[in-house]
C-alpha positions in Angstrom: 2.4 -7.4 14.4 2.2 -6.5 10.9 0.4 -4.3 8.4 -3.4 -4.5 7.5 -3.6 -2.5 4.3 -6.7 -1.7 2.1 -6.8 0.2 -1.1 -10.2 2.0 -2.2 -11.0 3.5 -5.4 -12.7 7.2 -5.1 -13.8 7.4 -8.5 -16.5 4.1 -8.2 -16.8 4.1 -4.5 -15.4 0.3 -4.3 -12.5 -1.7 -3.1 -9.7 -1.4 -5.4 -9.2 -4.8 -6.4 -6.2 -6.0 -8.5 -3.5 -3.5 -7.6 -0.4 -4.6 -7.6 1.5 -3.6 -4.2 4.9 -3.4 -3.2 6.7 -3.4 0.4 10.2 -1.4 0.3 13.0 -1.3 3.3 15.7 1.1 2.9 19.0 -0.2 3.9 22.6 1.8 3.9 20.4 4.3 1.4 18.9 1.9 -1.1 15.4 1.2 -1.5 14.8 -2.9 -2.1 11.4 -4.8 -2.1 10.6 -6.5 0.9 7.6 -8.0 -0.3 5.1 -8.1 -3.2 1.4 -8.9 -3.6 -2.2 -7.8 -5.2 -4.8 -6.2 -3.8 -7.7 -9.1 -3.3 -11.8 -8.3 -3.7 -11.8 -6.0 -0.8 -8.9 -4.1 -2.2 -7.0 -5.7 0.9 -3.7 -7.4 1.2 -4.4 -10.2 4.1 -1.1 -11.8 4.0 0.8 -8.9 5.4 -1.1 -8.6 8.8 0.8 -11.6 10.4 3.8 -11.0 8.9 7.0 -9.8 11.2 8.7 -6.8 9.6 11.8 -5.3 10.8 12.3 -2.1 12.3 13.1 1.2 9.9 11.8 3.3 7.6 9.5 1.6 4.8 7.3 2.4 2.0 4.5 1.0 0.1 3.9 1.6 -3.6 0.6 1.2 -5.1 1.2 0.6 -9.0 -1.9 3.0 -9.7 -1.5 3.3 -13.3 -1.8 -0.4 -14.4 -5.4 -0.4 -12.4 -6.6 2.8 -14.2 -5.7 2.0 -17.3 -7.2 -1.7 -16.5 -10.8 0.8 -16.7 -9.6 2.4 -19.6 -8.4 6.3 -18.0 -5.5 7.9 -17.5 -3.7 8.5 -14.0 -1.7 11.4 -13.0 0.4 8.9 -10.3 1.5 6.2 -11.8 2.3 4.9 -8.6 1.2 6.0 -5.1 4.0 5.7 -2.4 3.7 6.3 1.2 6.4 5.9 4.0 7.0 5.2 7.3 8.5 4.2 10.1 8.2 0.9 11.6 9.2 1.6 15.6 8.7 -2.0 16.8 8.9 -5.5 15.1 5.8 -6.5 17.2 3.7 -3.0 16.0 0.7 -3.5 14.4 -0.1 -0.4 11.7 -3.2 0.3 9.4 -2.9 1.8 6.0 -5.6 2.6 3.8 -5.0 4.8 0.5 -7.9 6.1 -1.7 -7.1 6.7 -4.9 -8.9 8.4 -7.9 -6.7 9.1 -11.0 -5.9 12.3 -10.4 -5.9 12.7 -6.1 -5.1 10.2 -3.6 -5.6 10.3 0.0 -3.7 7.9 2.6 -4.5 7.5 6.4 -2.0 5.5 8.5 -2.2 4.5 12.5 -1.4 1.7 14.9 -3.5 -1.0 15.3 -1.7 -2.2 18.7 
């Protein structure tokens, strides 16, 4: 159960380390964070992976533009959000997101 999450940074071919990253549930129409952390040395967030999340749509949002402008350039996103659907409370899913200030890509499966 949980989410295994990795940011990478296209531009220097590197983790993307210091991002800040939020978890979002919707509920009756309202988006509210579920969770907040940083992306560590390996642009991962570790604490998420054993965590028990409910079932329902969700999105994470990559604060993009405080880590670009950390290296001094511009970003057309200032924040990167993907969504999805969480099926099962005991699913494990992957997400990784590379990012470059003006592209991003995002690739998302189950681990279980």
């Amino acid at each position: 159960m949980g989410i295994a999450l990795q940011a990478l940074d296209g531009l220097y071919g590197r983790p993307a380390a210091g991002i800040r990253v939020r978890l979002e549930r919707i509920d009756n129409g309202i988006w509210s964070a579920d969770v907040k952390a940083e992306t560590d040395h390996e642009g991962r967030v570790g604490e998420w992976r054993g965590r028990r999340f409910d079932r329902g749509l969700h999105r994470i949002v990559f604060e993009s533009d405080s880590y670009f402008v950390g290296l001094g350039l511009t970003a057309a996103y200032p924040e990167i959000s993907i969504t999805f659907r969480m099926q099962d409370e005991t699913d494990s899913y992957q997400l990784q997101v590379l990012l470059s200030p003006y592209s991003y890509s995002a690739y998302f499966g189950s681990l279980t």
